[in-house]
C-alpha positions as CSV (number, residue, x, y, z in Angstrom):
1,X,-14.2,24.3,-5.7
2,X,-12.6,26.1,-2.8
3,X,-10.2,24.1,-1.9
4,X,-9.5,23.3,-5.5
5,X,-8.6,26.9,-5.8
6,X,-6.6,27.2,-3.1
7,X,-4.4,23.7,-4.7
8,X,-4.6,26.2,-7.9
9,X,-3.0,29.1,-6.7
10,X,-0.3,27.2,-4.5
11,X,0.2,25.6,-7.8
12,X,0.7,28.5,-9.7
13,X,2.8,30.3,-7.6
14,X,5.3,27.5,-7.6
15,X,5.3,27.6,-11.1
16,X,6.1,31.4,-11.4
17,X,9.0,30.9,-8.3
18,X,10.4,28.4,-10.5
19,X,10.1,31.0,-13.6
20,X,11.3,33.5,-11.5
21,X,14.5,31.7,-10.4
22,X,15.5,30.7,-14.1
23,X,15.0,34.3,-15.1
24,X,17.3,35.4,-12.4
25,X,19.9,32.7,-13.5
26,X,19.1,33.9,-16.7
27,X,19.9,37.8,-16.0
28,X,23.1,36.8,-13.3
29,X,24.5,34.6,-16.6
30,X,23.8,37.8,-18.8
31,X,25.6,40.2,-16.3
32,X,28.6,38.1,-16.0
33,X,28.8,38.0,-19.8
34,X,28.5,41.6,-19.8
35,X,31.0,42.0,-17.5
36,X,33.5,39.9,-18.8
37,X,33.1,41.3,-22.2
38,X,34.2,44.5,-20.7
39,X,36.8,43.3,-19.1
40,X,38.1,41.7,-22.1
41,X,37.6,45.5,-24.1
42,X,39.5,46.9,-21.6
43,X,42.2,44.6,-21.8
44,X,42.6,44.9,-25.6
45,X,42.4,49.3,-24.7
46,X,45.1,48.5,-22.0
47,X,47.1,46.6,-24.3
48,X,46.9,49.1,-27.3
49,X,48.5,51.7,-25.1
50,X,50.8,49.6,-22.7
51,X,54.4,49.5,-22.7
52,X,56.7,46.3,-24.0
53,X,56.9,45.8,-20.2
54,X,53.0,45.6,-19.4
55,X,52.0,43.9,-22.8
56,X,52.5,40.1,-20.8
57,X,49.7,41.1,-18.5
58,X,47.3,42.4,-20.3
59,X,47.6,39.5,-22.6
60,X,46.8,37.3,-19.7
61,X,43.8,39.5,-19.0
62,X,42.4,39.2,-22.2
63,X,42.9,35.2,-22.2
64,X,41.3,34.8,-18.8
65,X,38.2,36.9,-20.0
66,X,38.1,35.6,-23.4
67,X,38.4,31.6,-21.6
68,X,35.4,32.6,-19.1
69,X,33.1,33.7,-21.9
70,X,33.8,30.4,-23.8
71,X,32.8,28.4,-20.5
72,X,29.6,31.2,-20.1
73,X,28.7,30.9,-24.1
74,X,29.4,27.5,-24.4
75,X,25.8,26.6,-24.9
76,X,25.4,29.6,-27.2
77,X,26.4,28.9,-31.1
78,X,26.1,32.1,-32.5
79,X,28.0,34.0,-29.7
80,X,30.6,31.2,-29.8
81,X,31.2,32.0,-33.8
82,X,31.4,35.3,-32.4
83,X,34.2,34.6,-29.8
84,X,36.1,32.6,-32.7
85,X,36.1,35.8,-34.8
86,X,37.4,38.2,-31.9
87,X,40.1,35.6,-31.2
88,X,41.0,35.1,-34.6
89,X,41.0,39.1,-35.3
90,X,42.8,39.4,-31.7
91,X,45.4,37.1,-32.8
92,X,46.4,38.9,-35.9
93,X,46.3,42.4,-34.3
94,X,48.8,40.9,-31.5
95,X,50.9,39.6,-34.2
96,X,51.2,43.1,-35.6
97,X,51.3,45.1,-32.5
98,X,54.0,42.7,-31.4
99,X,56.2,43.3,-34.4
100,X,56.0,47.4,-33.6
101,X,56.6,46.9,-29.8
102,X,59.9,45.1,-31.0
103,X,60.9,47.7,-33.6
104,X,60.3,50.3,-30.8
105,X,58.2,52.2,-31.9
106,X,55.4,52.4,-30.2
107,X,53.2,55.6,-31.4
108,X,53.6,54.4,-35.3
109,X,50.7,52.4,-35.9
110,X,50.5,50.6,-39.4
111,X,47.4,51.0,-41.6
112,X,46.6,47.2,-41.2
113,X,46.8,47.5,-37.3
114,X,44.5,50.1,-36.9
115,X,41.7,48.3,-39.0
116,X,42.5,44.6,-37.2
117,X,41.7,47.0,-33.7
118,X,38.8,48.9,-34.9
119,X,37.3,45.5,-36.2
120,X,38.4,43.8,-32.8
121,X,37.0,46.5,-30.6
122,X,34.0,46.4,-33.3
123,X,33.1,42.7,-32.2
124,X,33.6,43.3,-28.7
125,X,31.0,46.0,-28.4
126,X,28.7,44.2,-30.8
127,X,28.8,40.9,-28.0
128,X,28.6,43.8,-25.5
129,X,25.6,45.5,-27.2
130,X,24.1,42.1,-27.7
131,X,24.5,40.8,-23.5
132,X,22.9,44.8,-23.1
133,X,19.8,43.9,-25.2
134,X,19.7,40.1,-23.8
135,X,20.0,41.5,-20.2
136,X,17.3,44.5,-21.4
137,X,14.8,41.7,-22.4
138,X,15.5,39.3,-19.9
139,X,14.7,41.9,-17.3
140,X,11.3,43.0,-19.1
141,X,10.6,39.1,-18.8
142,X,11.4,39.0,-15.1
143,X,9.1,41.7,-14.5
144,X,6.4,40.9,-16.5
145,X,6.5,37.5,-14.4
146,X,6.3,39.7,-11.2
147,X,3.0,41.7,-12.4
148,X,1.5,37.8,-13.4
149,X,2.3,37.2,-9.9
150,X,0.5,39.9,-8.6
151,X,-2.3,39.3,-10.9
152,X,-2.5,35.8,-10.2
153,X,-2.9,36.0,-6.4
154,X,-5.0,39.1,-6.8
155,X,-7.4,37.3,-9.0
156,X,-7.1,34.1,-6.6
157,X,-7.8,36.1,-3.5
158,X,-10.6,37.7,-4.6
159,X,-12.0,33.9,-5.6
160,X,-10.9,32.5,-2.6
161,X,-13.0,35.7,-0.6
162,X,-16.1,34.9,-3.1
163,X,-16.1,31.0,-2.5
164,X,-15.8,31.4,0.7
165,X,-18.6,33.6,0.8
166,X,-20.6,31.5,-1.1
167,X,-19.7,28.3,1.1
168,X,-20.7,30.4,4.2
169,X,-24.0,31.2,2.5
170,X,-24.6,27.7,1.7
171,X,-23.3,26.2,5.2
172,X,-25.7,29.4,6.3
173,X,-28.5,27.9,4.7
174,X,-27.6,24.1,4.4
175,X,-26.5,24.3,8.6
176,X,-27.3,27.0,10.4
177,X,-30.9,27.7,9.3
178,X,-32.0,24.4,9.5
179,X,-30.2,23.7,13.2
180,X,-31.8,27.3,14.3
181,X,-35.5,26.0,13.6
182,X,-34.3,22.3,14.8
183,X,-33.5,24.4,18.6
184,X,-36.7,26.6,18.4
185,X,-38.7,23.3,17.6
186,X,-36.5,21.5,20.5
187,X,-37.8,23.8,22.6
188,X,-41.8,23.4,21.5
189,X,-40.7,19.0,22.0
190,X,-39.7,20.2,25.8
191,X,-42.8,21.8,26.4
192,X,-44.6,18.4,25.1
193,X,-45.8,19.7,21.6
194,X,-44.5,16.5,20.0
195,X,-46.6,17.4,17.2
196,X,-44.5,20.0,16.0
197,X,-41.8,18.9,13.1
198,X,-38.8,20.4,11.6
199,X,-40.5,20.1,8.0
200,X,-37.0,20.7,6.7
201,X,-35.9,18.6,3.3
202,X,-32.4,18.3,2.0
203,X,-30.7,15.8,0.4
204,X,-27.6,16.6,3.4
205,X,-27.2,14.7,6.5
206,X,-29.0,17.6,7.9
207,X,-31.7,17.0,5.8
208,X,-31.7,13.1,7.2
209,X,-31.8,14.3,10.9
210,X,-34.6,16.1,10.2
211,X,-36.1,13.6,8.5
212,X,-35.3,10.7,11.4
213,X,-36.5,13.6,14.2
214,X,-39.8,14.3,12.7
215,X,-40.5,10.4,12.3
216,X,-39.6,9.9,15.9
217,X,-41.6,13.4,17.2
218,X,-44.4,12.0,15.1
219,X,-44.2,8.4,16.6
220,X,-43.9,9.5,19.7
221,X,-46.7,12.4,19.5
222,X,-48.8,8.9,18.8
223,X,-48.1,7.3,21.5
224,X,-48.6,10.4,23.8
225,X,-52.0,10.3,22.2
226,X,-52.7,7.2,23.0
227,X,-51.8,7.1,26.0
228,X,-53.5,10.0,27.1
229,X,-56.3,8.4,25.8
230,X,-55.8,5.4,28.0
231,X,-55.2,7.9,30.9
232,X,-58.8,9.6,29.9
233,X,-60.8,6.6,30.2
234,X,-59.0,5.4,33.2
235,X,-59.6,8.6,34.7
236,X,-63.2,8.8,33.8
237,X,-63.5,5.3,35.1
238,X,-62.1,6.1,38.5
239,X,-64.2,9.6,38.6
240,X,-67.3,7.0,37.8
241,X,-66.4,4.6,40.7
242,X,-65.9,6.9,42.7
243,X,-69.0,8.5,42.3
244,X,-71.1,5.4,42.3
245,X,-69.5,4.0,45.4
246,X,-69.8,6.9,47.2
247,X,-73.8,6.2,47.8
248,X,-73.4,3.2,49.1
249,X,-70.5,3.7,51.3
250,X,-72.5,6.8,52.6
251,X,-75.6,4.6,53.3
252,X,-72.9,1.9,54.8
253,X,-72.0,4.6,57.3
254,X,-75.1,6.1,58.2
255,X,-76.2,2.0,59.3
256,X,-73.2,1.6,61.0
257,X,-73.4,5.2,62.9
258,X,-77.4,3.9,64.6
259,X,-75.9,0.5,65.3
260,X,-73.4,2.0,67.1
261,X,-75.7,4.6,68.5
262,X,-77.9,1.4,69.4
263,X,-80.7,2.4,67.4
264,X,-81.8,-1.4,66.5
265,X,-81.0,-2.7,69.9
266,X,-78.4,-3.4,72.4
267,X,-74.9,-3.8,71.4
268,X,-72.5,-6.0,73.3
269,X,-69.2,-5.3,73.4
270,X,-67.8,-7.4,70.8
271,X,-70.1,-6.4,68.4
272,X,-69.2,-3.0,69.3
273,X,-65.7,-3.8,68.7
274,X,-66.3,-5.6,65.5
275,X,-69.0,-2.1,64.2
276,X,-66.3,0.0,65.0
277,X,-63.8,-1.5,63.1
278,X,-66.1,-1.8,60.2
279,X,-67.1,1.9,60.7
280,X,-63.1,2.8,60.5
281,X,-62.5,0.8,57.2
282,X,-66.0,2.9,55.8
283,X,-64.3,5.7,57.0
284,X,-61.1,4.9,55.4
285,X,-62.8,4.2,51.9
286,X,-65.0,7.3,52.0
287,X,-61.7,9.2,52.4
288,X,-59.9,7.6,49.6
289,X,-62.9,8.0,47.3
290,X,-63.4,11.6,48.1
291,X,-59.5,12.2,47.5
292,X,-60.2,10.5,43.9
293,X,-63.0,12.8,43.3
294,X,-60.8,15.8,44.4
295,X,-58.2,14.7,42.1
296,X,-60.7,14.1,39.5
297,X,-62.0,17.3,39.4
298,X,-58.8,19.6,39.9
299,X,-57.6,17.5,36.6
300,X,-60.5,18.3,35.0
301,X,-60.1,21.7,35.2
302,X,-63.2,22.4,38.2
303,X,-60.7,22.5,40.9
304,X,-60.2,26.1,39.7
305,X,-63.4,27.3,40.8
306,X,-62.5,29.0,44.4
307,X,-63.8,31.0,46.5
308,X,-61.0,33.8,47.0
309,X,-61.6,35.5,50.2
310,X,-59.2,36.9,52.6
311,X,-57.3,34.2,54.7
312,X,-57.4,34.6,58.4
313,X,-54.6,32.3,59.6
314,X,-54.7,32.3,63.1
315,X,-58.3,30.7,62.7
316,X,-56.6,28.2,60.2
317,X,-54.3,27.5,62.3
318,X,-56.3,26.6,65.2
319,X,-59.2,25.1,63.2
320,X,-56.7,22.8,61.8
321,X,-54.6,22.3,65.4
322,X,-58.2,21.6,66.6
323,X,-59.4,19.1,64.3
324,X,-55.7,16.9,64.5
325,X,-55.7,17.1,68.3
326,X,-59.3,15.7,68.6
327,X,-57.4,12.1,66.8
328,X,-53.9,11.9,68.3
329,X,-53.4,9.0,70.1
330,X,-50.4,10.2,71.9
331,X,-49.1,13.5,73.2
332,X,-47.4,16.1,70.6
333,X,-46.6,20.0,70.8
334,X,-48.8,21.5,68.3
335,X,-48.4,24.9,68.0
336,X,-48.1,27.9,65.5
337,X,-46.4,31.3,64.4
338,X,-47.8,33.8,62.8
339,X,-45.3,36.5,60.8
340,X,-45.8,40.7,62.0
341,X,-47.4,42.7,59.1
342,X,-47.8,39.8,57.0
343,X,-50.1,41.3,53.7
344,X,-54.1,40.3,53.3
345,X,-53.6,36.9,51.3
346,X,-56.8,35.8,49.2
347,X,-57.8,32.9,48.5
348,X,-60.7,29.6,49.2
349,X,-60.1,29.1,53.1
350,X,-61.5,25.6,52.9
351,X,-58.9,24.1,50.6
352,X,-56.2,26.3,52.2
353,X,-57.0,24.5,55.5
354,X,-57.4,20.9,53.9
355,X,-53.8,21.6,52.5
356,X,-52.7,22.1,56.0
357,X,-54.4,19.3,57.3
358,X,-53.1,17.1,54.9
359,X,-49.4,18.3,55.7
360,X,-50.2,18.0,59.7
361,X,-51.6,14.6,59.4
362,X,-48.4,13.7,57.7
363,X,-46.1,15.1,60.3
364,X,-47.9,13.8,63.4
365,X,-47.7,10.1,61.6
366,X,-43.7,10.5,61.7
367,X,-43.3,12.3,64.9
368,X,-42.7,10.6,67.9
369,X,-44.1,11.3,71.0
370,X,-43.7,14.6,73.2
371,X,-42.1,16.1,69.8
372,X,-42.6,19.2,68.8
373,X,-44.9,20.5,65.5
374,X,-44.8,24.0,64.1
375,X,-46.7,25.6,62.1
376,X,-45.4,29.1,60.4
377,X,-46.2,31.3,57.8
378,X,-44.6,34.6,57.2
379,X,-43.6,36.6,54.0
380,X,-41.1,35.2,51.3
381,X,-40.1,38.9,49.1
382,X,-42.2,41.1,48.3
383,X,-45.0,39.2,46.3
384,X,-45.6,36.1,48.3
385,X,-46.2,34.5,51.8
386,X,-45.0,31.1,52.8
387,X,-46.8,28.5,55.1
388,X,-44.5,25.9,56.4
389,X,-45.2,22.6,58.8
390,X,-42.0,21.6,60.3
391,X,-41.6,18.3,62.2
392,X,-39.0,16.5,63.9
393,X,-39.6,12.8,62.1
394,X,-37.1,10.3,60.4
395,X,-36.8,12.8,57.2
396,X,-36.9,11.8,53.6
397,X,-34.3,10.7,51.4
398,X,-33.3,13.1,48.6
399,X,-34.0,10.7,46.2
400,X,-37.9,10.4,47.1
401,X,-38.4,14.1,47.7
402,X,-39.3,15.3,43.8
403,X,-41.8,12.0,43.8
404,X,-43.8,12.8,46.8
405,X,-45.9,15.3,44.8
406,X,-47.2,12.8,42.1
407,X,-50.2,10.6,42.1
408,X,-49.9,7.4,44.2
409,X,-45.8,7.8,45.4
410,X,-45.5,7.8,49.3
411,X,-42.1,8.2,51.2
412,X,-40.8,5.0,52.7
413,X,-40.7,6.9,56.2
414,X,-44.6,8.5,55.0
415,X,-46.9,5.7,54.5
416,X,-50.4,7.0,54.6
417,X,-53.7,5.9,53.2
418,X,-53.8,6.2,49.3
419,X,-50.6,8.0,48.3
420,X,-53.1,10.6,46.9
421,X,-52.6,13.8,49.7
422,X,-49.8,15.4,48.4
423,X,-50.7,15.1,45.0
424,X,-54.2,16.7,45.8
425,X,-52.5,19.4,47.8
426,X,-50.1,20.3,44.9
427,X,-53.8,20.5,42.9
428,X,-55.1,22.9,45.4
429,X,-51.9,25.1,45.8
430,X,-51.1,25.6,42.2
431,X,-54.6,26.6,41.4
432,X,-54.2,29.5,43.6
433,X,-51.4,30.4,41.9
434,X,-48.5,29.2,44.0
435,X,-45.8,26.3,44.9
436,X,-45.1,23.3,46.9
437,X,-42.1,21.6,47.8
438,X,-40.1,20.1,50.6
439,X,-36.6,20.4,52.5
440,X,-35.5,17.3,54.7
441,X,-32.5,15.4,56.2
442,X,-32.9,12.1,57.2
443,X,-32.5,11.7,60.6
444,X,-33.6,15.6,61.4
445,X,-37.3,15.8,60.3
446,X,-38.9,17.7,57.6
447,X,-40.3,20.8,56.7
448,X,-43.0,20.8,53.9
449,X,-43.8,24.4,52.6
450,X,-46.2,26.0,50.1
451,X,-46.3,29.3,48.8
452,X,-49.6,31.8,48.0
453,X,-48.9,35.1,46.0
454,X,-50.1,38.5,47.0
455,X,-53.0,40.2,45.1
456,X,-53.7,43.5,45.4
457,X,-56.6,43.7,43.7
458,X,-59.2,43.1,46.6
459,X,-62.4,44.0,44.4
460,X,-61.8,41.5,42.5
461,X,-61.5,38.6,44.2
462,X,-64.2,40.2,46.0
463,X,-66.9,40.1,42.9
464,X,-65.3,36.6,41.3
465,X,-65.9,35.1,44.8
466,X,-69.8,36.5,44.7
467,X,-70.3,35.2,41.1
468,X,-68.9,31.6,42.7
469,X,-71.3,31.4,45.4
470,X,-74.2,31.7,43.0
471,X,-72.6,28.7,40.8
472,X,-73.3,24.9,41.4
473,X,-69.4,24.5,41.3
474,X,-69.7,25.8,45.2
475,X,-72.6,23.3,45.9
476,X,-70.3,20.3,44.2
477,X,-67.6,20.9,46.1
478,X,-68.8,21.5,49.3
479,X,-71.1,18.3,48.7
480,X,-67.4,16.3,48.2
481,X,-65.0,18.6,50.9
482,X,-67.2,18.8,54.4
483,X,-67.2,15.9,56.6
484,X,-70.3,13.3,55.5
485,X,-71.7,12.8,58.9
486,X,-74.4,15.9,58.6
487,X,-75.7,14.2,54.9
């Protein structure tokens, strides 16, 4: 409708130029009649009271004026019986004015002269009198074609301003609207709420994106479903494994720990060799299912259950350094730095140290020998501390560095045991509240870092750590985290 409008007025307004240029042919045509029919009165006035000597030229006047309002009125039938008659009366007033001119006397005007003038001059003003009115109406024509004009694209620009308000309204509505709540949905899809839909209807191409989106969102909401439902039993099948093999692994152990301590009888040296290799590949499976029971219960929501006291790092530090040191096979620079006026850090001092060990194990794997391994922590603004392990391996390519912290990825320079360490020490860090990540260059070494924020609120942590103690999520997860030699 708009742009019909718009073709409308354009159309109009050519129509009313047109109308407008005819109407000022129209009134130039009536002017120059006007005109000429003055000049042709003036010349019969001129001629009445000319000389002998000047009557030649204003007889030329006259024909010249009366010839160009023939040519002007030629398409006029009325006003050319009209020029016939002046001509004719013209003609026989000449004839008479000539025959006095001749006689000399040129201030003796017959009767009959006087009444072929008045009726000459009579028809003059009459087609005078007549252009006047013509050029009187043609000029209320012209303007009334100037007021349609305004009119016209008054009345069109007001309709243009309301259809385009209108349209706006409706691309408001039909667009706008519907895009808005497709973003602020978009942003619910990023967040993994897949069940979410647009819900919007129209029979627009809007209407059919929302329609294709919310049958995609609900497909894919269905297969999320399912397979976090596949993940959930496969989860609760390893947490069940896990659990049940831990027993007889334990038992495994324990048999292996008096045979070695010659409990049954002397050992010779080969079957020494051959019980200590068993006793490492126990070992190796005890810590692989203890890292899937870890993992199993952070997921489930129990790895949140800490005992928040305050950190003393400089016993971490060298409870960790100790541990490492008492299984190197080769010599390595372990040492540690510990910030100035670093802020009272809460938080459950056995996971905080397995997330150190975890890291250090990592870094003496990579470093050669004589290298040096640091261990820092210092404060990072105002709200947090961060705890860094630097080494001086064979580094890690950018492209593995935002994998290491999933389930089951190790770094091609990192191979470890289960793939299972850094994800459980992501587990452990973000449940006290903070951040892990990494920064390497190949060929420089690595420095893996985590962050822990600052609480003020020392009472508190204080009484949830009391009301912990007196749960069996304490007793389960001591059961799982301390070595399995005292069970």
């Amino acid at each position: 409708m708009l742009v019909l409008l718009i073709f409308g007025q354009h159309g109009l307004n050519l129509w009313l130029v047109y109308l407008n240029h005819k109407a000022c042919q129209r009134v130039t045509h009536t002017l120059v009649v006007e005109r000429e029919g003055q000049h042709l009165l003036n010349a019969v006035i001129d001629k009445e009271r000319s000389t002998l000597e000047g009557y030649q030229q204003e007889q030329f006047v006259f024909n010249d004026s009366l010839n160009s309002l023939y040519k002007l009125l030629k398409d006029n039938p009325s006003q050319l019986k009209q020029l016939d008659r002046i001509k004719y009366l013209y003609k026989q007033w000449q004839s008479e004015f000539s025959q006095e001119k001749v006689a000399n006397s040129p201030r003796s005007h017959s009767g009959e002269e006087i009444v072929l003038f008045d009726a000459l001059r009579t028809q003059i003003d009459n087609l005078i009198v007549y252009e006047e009115k013509l050029l009187s109406d043609r000029k209320n024509f012209l303007f009334n074609l100037y007021q349609i004009n305004i009119f016209i694209n008054f009345f069109s620009s007001v309709a243009i301003l309301l259809l385009a308000s209108f349209n706006i309204q409706v691309l408001h509505r039909r667009a706008k609207v519907p895009l808005h709540k497709l973003a602020e949905v978009s942003k619910l899809w990023r967040k993994g709420e897949m069940e979410v839909q647009i819900g919007y209807s129209s029979p627009d191409e809007v209407g059919e994106l929302a329609e294709v989106l919310d049958a995609m969102t609900n497909e894919i909401h269905q297969r999320q479903t399912s397979i976090k439902e596949r993940n959930q039993h496969l989860e609760d099948l390893i947490c069940a494994l896990s659990h049940d093999l831990r027993s007889p692994l334990l038992a495994t152990r324990n048999t292996l720990d008096a045979m070695l301590r010659e409990a049954f009888g002397p050992v010779n040296d080969t079957w020494r060799e051959v019980f200590e290799d068993y006793h490492q590949a126990n070992t190796d499976l005890l810590k692989l299912v203890e890292a899937l029971v870890d993992v199993s219960r952070y997921e489930a929501g129990c790895g949140i259950q800490l005992n928040y006291e305050p950190l003393n790092w400089e016993e971490i530090f060298v409870k960790v350094i100790t541990q490492i040191k008492a299984t190197l096979k080769s010599e390595l620079a372990l040492i540690y730095r510990i910030s100035q006026s670093l802020p009272t850090i809460y938080g459950d001092e056995l996971e905080i140290r397995r997330v150190l060990q975890n890291l250090l194990e990592n870094a003496v794997r990579v470093s050669e020998a004589n290298k040096e391994i640091v261990l820092e922590v210092a404060t990072l603004g105002e709200s947090q501390v961060q705890v860094c392990v630097r080494d001086r391996g064979l580094g890690i390519a950018p492209e593995e560095k935002e994998r290491l912290f999933h389930r089951f990825i190790q770094g091609r320079t990192r191979r470890g045991k289960s793939g299972l360490g850094l994800y459980l020490c992501r587990q452990i860090v973000e449940a006290h509240g903070g951040s892990i990540g990494v920064e390497s260059s190949l060929g420089e070494g690595s420095t893996f870092w985590f962050t822990l924020p600052v609480h003020t609120d020392e009472a508190r942590f204080q009484d949830e750590s009391k009301l912990r103690r007196s749960t069996d999520v304490r007793e389960c997860r001591t059961e799982y985290c301390e070595d399995f030699a005292g069970r």
